[in-house]
C-alpha positions as CSV (number, residue, x, y, z in Angstrom):
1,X,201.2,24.2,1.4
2,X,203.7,21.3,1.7
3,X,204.1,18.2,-0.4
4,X,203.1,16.5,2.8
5,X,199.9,18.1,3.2
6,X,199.4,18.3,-0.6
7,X,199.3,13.9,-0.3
8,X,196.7,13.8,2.8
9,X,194.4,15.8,0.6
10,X,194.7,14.1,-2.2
11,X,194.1,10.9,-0.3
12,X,191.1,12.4,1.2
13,X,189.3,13.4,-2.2
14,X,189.8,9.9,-3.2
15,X,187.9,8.8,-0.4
16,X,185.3,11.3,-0.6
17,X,185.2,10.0,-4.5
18,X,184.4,6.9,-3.5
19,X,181.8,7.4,-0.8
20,X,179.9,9.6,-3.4
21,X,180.4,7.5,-6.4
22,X,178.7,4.6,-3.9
23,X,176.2,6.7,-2.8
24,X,174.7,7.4,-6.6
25,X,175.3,3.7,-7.9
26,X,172.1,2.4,-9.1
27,X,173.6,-1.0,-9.8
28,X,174.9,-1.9,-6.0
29,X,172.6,-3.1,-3.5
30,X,172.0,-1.1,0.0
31,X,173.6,-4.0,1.9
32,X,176.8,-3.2,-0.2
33,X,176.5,0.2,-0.2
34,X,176.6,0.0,4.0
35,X,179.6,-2.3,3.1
36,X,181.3,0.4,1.1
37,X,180.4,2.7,3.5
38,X,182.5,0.9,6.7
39,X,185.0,0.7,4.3
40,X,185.6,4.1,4.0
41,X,185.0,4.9,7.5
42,X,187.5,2.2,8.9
43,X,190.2,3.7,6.1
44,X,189.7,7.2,7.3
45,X,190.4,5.8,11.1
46,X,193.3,4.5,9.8
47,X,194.6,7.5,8.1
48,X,193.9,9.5,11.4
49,X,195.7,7.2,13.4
50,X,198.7,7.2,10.9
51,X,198.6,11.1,11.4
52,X,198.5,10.7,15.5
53,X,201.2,8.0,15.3
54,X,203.3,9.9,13.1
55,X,203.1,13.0,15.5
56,X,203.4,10.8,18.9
57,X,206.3,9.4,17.0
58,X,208.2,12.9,17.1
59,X,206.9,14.0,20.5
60,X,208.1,13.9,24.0
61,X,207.2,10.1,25.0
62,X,203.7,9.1,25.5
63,X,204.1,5.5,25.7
64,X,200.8,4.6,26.6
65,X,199.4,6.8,24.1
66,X,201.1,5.5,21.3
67,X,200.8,1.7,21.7
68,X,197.3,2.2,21.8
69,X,197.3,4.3,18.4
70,X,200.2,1.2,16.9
71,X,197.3,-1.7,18.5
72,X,194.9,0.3,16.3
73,X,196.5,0.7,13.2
74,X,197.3,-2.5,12.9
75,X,194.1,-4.2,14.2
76,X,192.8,-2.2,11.3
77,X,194.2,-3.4,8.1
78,X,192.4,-7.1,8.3
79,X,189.7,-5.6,9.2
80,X,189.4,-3.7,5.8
81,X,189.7,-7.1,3.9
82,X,187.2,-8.5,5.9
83,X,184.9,-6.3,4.7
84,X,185.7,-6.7,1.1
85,X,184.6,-10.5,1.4
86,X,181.1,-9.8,2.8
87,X,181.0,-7.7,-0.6
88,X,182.4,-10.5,-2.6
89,X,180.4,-13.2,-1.5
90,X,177.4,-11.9,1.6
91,X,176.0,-15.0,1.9
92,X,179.0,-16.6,3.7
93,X,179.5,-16.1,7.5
94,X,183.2,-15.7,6.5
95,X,183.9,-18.0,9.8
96,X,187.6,-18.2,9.5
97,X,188.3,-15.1,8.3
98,X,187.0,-13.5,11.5
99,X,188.6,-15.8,13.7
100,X,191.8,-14.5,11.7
101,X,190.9,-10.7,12.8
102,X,190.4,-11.6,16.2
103,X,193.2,-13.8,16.8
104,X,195.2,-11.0,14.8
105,X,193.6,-8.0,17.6
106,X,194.6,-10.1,20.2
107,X,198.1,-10.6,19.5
108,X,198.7,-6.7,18.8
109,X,196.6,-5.5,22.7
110,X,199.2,-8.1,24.5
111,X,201.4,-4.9,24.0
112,X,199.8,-3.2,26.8
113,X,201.3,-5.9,28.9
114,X,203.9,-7.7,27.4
115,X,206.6,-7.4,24.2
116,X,205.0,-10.7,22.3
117,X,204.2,-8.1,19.6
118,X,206.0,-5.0,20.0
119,X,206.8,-2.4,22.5
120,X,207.4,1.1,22.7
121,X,210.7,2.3,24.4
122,X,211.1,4.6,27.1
123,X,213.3,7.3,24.4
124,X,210.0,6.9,22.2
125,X,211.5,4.1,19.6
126,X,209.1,1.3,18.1
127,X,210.7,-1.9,18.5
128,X,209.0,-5.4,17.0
129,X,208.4,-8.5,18.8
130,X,208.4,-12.2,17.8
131,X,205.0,-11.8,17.0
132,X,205.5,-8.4,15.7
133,X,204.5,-9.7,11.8
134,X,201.1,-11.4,12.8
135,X,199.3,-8.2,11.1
136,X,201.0,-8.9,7.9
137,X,201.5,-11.9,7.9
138,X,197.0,-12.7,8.3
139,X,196.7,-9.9,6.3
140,X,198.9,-11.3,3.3
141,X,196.9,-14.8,3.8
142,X,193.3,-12.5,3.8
143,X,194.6,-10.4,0.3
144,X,195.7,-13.8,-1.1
145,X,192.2,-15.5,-0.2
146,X,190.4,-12.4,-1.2
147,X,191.6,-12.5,-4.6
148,X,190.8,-16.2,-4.8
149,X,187.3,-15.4,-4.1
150,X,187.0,-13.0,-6.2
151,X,187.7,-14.8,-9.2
152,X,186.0,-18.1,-8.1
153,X,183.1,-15.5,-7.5
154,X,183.2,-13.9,-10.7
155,X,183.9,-16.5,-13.0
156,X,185.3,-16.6,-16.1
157,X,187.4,-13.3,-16.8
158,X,189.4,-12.1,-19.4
159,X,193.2,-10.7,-18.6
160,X,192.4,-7.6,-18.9
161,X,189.5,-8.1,-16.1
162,X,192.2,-10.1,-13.9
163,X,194.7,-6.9,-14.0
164,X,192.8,-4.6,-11.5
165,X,192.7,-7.6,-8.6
166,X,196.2,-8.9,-9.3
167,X,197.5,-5.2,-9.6
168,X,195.9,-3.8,-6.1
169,X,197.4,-7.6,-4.5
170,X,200.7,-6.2,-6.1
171,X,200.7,-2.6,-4.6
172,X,199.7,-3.3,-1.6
173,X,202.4,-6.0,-1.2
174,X,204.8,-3.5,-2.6
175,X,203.2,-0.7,0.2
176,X,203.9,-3.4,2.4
177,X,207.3,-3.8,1.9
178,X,208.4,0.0,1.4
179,X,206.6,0.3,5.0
180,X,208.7,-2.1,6.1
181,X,212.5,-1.5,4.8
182,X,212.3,2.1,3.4
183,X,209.5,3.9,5.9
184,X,209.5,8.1,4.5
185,X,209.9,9.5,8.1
186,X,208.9,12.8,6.8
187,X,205.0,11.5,5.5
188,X,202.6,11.3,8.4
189,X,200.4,8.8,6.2
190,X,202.1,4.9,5.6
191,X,202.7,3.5,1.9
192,X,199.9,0.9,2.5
193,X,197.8,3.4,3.8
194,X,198.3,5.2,0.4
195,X,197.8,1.3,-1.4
196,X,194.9,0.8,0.1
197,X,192.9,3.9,-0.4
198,X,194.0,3.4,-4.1
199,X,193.2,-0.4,-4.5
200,X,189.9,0.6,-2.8
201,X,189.0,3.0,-5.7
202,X,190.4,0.6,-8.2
203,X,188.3,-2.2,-6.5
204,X,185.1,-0.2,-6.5
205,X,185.4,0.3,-10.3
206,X,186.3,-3.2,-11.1
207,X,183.1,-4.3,-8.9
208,X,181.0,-2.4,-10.3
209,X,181.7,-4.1,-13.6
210,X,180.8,-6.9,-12.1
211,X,177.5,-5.6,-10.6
212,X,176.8,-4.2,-14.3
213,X,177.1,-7.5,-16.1
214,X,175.3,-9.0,-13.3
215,X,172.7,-6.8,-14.1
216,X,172.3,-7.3,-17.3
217,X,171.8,-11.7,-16.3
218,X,169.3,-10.6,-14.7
219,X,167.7,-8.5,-17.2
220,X,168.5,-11.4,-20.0
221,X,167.2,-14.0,-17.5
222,X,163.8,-11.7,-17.3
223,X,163.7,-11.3,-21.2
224,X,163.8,-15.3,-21.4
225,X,160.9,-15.0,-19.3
226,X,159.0,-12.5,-20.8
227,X,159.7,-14.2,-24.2
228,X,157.9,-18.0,-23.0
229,X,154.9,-16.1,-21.9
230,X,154.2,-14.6,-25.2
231,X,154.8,-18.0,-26.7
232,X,152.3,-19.6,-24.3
233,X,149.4,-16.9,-24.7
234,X,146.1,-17.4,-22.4
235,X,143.7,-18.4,-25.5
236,X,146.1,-21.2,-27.3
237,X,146.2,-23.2,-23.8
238,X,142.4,-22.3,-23.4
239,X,141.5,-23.2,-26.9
240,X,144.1,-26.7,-26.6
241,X,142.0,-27.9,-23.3
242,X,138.7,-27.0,-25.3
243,X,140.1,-29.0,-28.5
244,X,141.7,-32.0,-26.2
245,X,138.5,-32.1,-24.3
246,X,136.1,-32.2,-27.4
247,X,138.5,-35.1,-29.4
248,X,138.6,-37.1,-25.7
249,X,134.8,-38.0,-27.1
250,X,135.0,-38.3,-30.6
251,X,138.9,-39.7,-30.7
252,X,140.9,-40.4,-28.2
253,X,143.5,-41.5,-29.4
254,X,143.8,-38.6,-30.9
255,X,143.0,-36.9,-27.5
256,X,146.0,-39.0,-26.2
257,X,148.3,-37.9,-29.1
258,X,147.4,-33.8,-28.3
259,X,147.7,-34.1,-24.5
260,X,151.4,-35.9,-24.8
261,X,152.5,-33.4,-27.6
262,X,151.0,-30.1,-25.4
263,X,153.0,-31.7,-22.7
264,X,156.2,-31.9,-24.6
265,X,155.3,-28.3,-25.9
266,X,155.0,-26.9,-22.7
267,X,157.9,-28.6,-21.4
268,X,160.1,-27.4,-23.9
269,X,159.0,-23.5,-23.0
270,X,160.1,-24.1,-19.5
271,X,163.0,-25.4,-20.2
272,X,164.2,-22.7,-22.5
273,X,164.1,-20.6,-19.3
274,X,167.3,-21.8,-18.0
275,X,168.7,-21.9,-21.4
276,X,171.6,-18.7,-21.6
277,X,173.0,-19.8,-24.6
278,X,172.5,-21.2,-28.0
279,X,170.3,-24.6,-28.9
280,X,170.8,-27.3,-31.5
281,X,168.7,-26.4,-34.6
282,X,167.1,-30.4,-34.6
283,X,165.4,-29.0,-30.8
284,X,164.2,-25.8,-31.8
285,X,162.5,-27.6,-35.0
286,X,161.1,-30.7,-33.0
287,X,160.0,-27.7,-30.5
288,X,157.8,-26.1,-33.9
289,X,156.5,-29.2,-35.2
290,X,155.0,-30.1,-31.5
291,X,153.3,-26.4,-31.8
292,X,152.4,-26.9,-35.2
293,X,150.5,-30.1,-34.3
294,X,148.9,-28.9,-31.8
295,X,147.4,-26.1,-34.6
296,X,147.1,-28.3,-37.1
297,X,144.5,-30.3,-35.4
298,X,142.8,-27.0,-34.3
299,X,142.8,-26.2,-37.5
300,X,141.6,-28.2,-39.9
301,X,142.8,-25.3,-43.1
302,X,146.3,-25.0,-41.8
303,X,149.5,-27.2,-43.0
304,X,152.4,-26.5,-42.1
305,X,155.1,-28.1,-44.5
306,X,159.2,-28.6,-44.3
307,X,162.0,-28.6,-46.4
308,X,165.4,-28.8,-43.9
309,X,168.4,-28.8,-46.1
310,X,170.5,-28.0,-43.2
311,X,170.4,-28.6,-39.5
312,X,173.9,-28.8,-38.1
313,X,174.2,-25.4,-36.5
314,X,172.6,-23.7,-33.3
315,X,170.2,-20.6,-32.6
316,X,168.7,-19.0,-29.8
317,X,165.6,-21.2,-28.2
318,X,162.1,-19.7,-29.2
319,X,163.9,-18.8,-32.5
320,X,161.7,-20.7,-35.4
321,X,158.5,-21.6,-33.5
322,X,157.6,-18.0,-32.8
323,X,157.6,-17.3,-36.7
324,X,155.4,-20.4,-37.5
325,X,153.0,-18.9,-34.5
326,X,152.9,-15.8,-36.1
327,X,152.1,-17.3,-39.1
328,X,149.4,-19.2,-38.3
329,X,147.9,-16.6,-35.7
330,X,147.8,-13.6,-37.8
331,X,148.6,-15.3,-41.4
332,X,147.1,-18.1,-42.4
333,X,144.3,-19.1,-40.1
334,X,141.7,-17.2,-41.8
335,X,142.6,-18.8,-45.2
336,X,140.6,-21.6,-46.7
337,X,144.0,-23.3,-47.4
338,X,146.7,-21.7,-45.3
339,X,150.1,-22.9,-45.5
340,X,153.3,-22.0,-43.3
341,X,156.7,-23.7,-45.1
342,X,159.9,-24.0,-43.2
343,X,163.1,-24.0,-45.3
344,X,166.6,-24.3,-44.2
345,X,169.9,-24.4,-46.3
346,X,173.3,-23.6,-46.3
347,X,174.8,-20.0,-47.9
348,X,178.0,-18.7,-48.1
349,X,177.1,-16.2,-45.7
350,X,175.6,-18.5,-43.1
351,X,173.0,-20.9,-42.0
352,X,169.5,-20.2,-43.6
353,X,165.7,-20.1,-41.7
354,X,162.9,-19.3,-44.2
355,X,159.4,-19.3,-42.9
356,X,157.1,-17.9,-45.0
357,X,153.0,-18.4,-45.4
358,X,150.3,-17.3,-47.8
359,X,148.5,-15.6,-45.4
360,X,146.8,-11.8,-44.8
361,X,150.6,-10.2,-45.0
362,X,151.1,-6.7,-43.6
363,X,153.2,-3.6,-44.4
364,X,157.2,-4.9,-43.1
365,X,158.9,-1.3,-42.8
366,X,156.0,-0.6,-40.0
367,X,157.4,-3.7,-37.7
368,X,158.7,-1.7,-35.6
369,X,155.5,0.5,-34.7
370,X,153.3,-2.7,-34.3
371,X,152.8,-4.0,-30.9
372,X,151.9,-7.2,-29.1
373,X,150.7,-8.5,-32.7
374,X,154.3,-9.1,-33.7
375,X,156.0,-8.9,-30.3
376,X,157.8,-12.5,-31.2
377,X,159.2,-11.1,-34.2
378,X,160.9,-7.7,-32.9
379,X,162.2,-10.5,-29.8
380,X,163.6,-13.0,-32.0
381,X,165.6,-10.4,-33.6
382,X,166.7,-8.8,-30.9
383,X,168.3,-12.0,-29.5
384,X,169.8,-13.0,-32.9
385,X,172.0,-10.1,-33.1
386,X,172.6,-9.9,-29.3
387,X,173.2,-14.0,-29.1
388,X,175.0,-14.9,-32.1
389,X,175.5,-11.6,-34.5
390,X,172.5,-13.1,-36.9
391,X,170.4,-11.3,-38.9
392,X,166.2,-11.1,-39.3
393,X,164.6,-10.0,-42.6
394,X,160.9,-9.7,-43.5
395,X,159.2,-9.2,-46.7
396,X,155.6,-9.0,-46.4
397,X,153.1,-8.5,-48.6
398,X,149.3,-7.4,-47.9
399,X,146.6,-10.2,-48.8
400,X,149.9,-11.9,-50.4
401,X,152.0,-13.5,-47.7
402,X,154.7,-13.1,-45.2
403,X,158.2,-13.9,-45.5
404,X,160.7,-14.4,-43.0
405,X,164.7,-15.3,-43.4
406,X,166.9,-15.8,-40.3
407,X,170.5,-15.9,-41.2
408,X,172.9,-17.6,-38.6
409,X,176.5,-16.6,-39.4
410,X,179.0,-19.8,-40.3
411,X,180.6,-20.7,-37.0
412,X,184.4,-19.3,-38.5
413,X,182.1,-16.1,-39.2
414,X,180.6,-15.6,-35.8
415,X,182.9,-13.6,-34.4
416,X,183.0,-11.4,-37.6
417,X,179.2,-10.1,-37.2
């Protein structure tokens, strides 16, 4: 088998590679994987038309023949990025990048009646016209543009992320060039044909990155969700209409006083839905004592009490008001005088959260086998050490009292979690 032959099949199980690999990923869309798909198709035309120009190209003369197979070939390549930017960014019509294809196919068929782009010879020979470079020249514009999008699409990336995109723009400028000044007359398959079949693996991966982290937005986006509504459970805005409704007779200005801080309550929920990151400590706390209210005047045996030592530092939203929930809800309510405390101080290793009540209590080491009675607790912790490398602890004791210590690492320690 020749070293020829040895390359086409090489480039062919690459191809094949990625047409499976698309096939089986569970993170790309079927619009994208059709994408893919045209992509693979269009750079297999390409590499059979590199194979029939490359054997028209050491034949008796077929001029007809063979411009047709050159007008292909390079009516292809733009084509190929076009395709990448319906991947990068399919909501986009892509307007001018189109035009760019067209205008660069209709330079390349004027060969069938003029030498504007290039013409074959009678003796067989490929010679360039004045607009001989249009393919390369759109297509350079298109890469450039491409990579552009990418990034703008993207957004923030690190240098490592940035390689992949810069290094395919690289080899395919490099392909580019060895095509044009130091063409192998022995390969039936070009340099950029090569490049791209490469940079379309390589581009694949890096994407699918991308369609990973995506992902996992979405998935975080759905935990925020998923996280309010157990904070705003069916019976506490049932039981807050009954209470507002039953004070509107007896006090209402007191009435007034529930409705505006349920308002402000609920308001605060929603907008933790569009929160990705951290919060300042002072919102999640005014967040609690708007909940704790709320309780308090639903419950005439509950306090709830403070002691903030420290509050110059930020958490994840729903962080503090989910313990004092819990507390109350499954702690202290059935007391005759429950009481929730909320402590915060400063420690060498980090910023402190202490919430701990005097209520019923429960066995901790079996947290994680309970269910929806201390959902907020596993998702608090969860998002702690996914959000800002924190920590959760409970100590609970039965007919006792529950304790609960978040820990929020020192801002020079964050990264160190």
């Amino acid at each position: 088998m020749s070293l020829n032959m040895v390359i086409v099949l090489l480039l062919l199980l690459q191809l094949v590679g990625l047409v499976f690999s698309v096939s089986v990923d569970a993170y790309i869309s079927r619009r994208h994987k059709r994408i893919f798909y045209l992509i693979a198709l269009a750079i297999f035309a390409l590499m059979i038309q590199n194979r029939v120009e490359f054997a028209l190209s050491h034949t008796e003369p077929h001029v007809l023949i063979r411009t047709i197979s050159v007008i292909i070939g390079y009516s292809l390549r733009p084509v190929i990025l076009l395709l990448y930017f319906y991947i990068v960014d399919e909501q986009s019509t892509h307007l001018l990048a189109r035009v760019l294809v067209g205008v660069n196919a209709f330079v390349y068929l004027t060969a069938l009646v003029s030498p504007l782009s290039f013409y074959i010879s009678d003796v067989n020979v490929f010679h360039r016209g004045p607009l001989g470079f249009t393919s390369h020249i759109i297509s350079a514009f298109l890469l450039a543009a491409l990579v552009v999008q990418t990034i703008r699409r993207y957004g923030k990336l690190g240098k490592m992320e940035l390689f992949i995109p810069q290094f395919n723009a690289g080899l395919i400028v490099a392909s580019v060039y060895m095509d044009t000044f130091h063409q192998n007359a022995q390969c039936p398959i070009s340099y950029l044909t090569m490049a791209v079949i490469t940079c379309s693996l390589f581009y694949y991966i890096w994407l699918h990155l991308q369609f990973v982290r995506e992902h996992e937005r979405d998935l975080q986006a759905e935990q925020r969700i998923r996280i309010m509504m157990t904070q705003i459970q069916p019976h506490f805005l049932f039981n807050t209409i009954t209470a507002f409704t039953s004070l509107c007779r007896i006090d209402p200005i007191k009435a007034e006083d529930v409705a505006t801080k349920f308002a402000g309550y609920l308001r605060r929920n929603l907008y933790s839905l569009n929160v990705e990151g951290c919060v300042p400590f002072r919102q999640e706390l005014e967040h609690t004592q708007l909940y704790a209210d709320i309780e308090m005047v639903r419950f005439d045996n509950v306090r709830v009490e403070y002691d903030i030592g420290d509050d110059d530092f930020e958490l994840p939203p729903l962080t503090v008001q989910p313990m004092v929930e819990n507390a109350i809800s499954h702690g202290v309510r059935i007391r005759d005088k429950g009481i929730v405390r909320v402590v915060t101080y400063r420690a060498e290793d980090g910023h402190k959260i202490v919430v701990e009540d005097n209520g019923v209590g429960f066995e901790a080491q079996k947290l994680d086998s309970l269910s929806e009675e201390h959902v907020g607790l596993r998702n608090v912790r969860e998002r702690i050490e996914s959000m800002c490398g924190g920590t959760l602890v409970v100590e609970s004791t039965a007919d006792v009292g529950t304790k609960v210590t978040i820990t929020i690492p020192l801002q020079g320690k964050r990264g160190q979690a």
